[in-house]
C-alpha positions as CSV (number, residue, x, y, z in Angstrom):
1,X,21.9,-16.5,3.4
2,X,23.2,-12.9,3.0
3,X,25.2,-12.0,0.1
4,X,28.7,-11.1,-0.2
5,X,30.1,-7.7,-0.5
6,X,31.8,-8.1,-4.0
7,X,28.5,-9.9,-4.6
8,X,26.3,-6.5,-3.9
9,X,28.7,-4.4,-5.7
10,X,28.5,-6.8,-8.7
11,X,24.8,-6.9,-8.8
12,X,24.7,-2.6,-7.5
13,X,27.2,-2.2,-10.8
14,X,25.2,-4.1,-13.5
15,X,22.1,-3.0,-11.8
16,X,23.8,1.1,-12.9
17,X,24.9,-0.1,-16.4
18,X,21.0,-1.3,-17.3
19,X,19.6,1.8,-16.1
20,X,22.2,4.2,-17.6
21,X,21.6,1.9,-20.9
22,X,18.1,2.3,-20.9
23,X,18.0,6.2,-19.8
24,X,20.7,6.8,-22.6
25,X,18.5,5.1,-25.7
26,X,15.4,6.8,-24.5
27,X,17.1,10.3,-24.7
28,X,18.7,8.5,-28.4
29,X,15.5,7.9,-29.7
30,X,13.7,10.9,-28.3
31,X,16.7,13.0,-30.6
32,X,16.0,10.7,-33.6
33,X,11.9,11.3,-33.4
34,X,12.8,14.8,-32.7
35,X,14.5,15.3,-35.8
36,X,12.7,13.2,-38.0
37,X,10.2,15.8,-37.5
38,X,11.1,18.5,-37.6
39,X,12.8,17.1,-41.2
40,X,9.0,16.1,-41.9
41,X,7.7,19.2,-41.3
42,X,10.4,21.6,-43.3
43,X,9.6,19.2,-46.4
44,X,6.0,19.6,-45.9
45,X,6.7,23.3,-46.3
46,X,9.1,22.7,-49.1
47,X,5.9,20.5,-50.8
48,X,3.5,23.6,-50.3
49,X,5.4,26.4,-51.8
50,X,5.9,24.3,-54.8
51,X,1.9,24.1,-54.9
């Protein structure tokens, strides 16, 4: 039993929305590890000047 068109283009279009999903909160939390260390290491730095 072959699917319908609008059937396709329902499954083709929720199919798009995961994968943009999942490609935008791997980029989101690359950026958030990204920046939590660079944070890490400036206050490292901070912490050994004041040594």
């Amino acid at each position: 039993m072959a699917l319908k068109t609008k059937h396709k283009l329902l499954i083709g279009s929720f199919t798009t929305i995961v994968l943009i999903y999942i490609i935008a909160s791997s980029v989101f939390i690359y950026l958030i590890l990204a920046k939590q260390e660079y944070d890490y290491n400036q206050l490292d730095g901070k912490i050994d000047e004041l040594q």
